[in-house]
C-alpha positions as CSV (number, residue, x, y, z in Angstrom):
1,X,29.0,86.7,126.3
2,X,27.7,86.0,122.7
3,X,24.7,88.4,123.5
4,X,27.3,91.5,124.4
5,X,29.4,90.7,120.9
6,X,32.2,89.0,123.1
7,X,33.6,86.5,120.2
8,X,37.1,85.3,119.1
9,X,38.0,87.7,117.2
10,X,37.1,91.0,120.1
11,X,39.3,88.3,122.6
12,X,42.1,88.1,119.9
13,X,42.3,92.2,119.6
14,X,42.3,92.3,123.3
15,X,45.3,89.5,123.3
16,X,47.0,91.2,120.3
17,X,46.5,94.8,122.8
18,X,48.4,93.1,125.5
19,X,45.2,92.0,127.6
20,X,44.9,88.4,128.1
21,X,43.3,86.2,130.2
22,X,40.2,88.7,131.7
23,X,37.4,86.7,132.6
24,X,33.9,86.9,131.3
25,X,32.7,89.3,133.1
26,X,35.7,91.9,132.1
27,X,35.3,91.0,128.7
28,X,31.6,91.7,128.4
29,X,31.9,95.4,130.2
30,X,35.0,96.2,128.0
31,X,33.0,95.3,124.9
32,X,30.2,97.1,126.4
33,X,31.8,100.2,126.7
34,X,33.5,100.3,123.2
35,X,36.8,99.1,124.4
36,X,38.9,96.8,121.6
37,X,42.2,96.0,120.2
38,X,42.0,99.0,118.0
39,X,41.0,101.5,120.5
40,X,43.7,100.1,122.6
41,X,46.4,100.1,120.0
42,X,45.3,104.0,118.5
43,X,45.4,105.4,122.4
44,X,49.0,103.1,123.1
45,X,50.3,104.7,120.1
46,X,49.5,107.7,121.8
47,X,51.3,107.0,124.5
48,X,48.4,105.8,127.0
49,X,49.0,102.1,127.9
50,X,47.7,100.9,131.4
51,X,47.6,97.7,133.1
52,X,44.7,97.8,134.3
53,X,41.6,98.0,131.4
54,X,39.6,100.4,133.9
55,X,41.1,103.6,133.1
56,X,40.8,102.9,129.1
57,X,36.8,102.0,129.6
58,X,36.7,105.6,131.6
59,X,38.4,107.6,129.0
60,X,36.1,106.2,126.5
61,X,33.1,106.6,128.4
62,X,34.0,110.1,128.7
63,X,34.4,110.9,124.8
64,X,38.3,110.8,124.9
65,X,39.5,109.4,121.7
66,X,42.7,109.9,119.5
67,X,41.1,112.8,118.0
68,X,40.8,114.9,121.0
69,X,44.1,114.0,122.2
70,X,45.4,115.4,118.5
71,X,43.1,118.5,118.8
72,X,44.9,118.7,122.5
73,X,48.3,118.1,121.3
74,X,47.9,120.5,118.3
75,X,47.4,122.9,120.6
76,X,50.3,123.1,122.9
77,X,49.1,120.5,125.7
78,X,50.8,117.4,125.5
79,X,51.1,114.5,127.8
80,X,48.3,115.1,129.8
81,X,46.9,112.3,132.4
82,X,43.5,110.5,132.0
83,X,41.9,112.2,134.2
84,X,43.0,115.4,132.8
85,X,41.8,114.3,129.6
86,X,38.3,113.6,130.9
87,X,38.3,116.7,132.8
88,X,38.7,118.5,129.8
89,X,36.8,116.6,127.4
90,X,33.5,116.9,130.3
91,X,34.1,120.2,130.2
92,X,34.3,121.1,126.5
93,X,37.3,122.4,126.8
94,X,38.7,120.6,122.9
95,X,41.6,122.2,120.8
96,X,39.3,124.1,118.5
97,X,38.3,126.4,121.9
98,X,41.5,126.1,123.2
99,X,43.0,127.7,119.7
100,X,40.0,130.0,119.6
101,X,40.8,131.4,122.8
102,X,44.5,131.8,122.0
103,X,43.5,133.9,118.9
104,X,42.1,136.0,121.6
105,X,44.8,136.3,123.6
106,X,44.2,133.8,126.2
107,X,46.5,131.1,126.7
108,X,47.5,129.2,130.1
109,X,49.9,126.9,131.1
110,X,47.6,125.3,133.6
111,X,44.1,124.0,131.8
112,X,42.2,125.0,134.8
113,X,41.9,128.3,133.4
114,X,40.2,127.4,130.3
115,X,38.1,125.1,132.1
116,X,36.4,127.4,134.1
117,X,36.0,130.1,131.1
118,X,34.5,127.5,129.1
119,X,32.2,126.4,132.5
120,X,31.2,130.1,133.0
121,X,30.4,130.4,128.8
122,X,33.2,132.5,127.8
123,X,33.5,132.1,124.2
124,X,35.2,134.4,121.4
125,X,31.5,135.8,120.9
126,X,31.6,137.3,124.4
127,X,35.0,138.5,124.6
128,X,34.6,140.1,120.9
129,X,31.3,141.7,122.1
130,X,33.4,142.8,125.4
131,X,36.0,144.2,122.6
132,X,33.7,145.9,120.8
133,X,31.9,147.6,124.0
134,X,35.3,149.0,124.5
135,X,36.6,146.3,127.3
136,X,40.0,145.2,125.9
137,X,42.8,142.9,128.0
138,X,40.3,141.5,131.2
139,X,41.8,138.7,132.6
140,X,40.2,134.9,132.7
141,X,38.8,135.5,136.2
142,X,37.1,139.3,135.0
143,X,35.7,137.4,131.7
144,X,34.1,134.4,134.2
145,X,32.7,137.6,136.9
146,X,31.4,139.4,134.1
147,X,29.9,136.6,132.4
148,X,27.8,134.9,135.4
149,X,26.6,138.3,136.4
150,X,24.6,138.9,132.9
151,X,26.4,141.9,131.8
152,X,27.7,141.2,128.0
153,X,27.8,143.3,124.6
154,X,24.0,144.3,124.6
155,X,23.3,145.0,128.1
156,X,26.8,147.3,127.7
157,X,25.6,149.2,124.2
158,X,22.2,149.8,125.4
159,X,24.0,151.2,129.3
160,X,25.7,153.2,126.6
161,X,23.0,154.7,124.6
162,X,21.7,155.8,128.3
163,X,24.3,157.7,129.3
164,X,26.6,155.1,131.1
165,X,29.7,153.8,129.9
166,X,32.5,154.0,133.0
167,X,35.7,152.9,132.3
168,X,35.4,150.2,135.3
169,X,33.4,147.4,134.2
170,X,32.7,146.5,137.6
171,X,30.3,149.4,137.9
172,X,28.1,148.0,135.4
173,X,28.4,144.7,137.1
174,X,27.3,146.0,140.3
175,X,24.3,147.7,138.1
176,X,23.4,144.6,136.9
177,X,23.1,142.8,140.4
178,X,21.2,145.5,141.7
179,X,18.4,145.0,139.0
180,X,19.3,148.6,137.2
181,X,18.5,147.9,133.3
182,X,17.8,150.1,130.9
183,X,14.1,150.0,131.3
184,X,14.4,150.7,134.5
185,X,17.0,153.9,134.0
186,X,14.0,154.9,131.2
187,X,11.2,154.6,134.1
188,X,12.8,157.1,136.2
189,X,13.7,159.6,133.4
190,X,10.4,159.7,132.3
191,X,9.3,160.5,135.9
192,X,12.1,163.7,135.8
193,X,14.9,162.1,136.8
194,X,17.4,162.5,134.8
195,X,21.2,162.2,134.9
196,X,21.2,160.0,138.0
197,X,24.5,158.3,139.1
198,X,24.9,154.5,138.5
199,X,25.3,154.8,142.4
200,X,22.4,156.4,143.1
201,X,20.2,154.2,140.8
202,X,21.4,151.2,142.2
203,X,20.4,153.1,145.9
204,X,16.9,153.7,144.4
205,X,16.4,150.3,143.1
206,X,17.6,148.9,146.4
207,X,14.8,150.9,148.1
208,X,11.7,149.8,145.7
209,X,11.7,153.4,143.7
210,X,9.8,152.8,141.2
211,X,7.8,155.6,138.5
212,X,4.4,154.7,139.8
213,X,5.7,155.4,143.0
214,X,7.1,158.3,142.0
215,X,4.2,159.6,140.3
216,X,1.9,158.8,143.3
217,X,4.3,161.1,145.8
218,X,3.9,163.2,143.1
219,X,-0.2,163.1,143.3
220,X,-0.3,163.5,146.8
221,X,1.3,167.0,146.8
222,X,5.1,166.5,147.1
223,X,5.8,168.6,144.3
224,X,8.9,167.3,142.5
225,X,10.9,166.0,146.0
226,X,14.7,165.2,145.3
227,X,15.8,161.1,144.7
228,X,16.7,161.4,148.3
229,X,13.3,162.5,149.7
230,X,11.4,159.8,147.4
231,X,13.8,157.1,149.1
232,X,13.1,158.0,152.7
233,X,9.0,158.8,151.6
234,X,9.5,155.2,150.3
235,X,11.4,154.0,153.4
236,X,8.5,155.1,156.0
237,X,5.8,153.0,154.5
238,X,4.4,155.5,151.9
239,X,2.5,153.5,149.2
């Protein structure tokens, strides 16, 4: 016990906590895990007091100390279990976000919501780049869609300096999945075409339309064929 710090004085805080009596081997994994009288006493005071010394060695394994019950607390959510305190503290989900995110507008009375923003990386940097694309108001479960899917601030601006800003974000989501970038919408101007729907560049991507395939249909006497004609050329083998 002497060799895991377990002396008189780290029984008498566990004594003075209301613990008495563990044996060795609870002593050495509470000391072992940061657990002592004053722990005890600051989370107590907080209104966390169990009889069993488990649940205190789990909360402080997982980060959750008076602080980020204050940051919690500060921020509307009070009362919370243990395990709803490690959720959130595993999570990242603190009072700083959770005030962040209010400043934006998002504020739940479940914490499930914030957990999975903060586990799909929405942040006030992506809504405000979001806000200044234009998107205003999208709801927790549009912000975590549009975030695992890649499309943020930059990929919108530079969709915008190509000609493609729809109202419905989920267009540009769908463009995104489908591999339709910028560079690619700039491959297929430069090979004449020009002014293509998001729906039909997505339908050419799908189908492996590419400006050097273009360009070769081209060499071998097609003329300028439409987007259609290039996708079934494409379709039947031509390489």
């Amino acid at each position: 016990m002497r060799d895991h710090g377990v002396d008189s004085e780290f029984i008498a805080s566990l004594d003075s906590a209301g613990y008495k009596n563990l044996s060795a081997s609870d002593l050495v994994r509470v000391r072992d895990h940061g657990v002592d009288g004053e722990y005890i006493a600051e989370m107590k005071a907080r209104g966390y007091q169990f009889r069993e010394l488990e649940s205190m060695v789990r909360m402080r394994d997982h980060g959750v100390d008076p602080e980020f019950i204050e940051s919690l607390n500060s921020a509307g959510y009070k009362n919370l279990g243990a395990e709803d305190l490690v959720r959130l503290r595993d999570h990242g989900v603190d009072g700083e976000y959770i005030a962040q995110m209010k400043a934006q507008g998002y504020q739940f009375r479940d914490l499930e919501s914030l957990v999975r923003m903060r586990d799909h990386g929405v942040d006030p940097d992506f809504i405000e780049s979001l806000h200044s694309a234009g998107y205003k108001d999208l709801g927790a479960d549009d912000l975590g869609r549009v975030r695992d899917h890649g499309v943020d601030g930059d990929y919108i601006a530079d969709m915008k300096e190509m000609g493609y800003a729809p109202s419905n974000l989920e267009e540009l989501v769908e463009a995104r999945d489908h591999g339709v970038d910028p560079s690619y919408i700039r491959s297929l101007k430069e090979a004449g075409y020009e002014q293509l729907s998001l729906q039909e560049l997505r339908r050419a991507r799908d189908h492996g339309v590419t400006r050097g395939f273009i360009e070769r249909v081209k060499a071998r006497g097609y003329g300028k064929p439409s987007l259609d004609e290039v996708i079934r050329l494409r379709d039947r083998g031509l390489d």
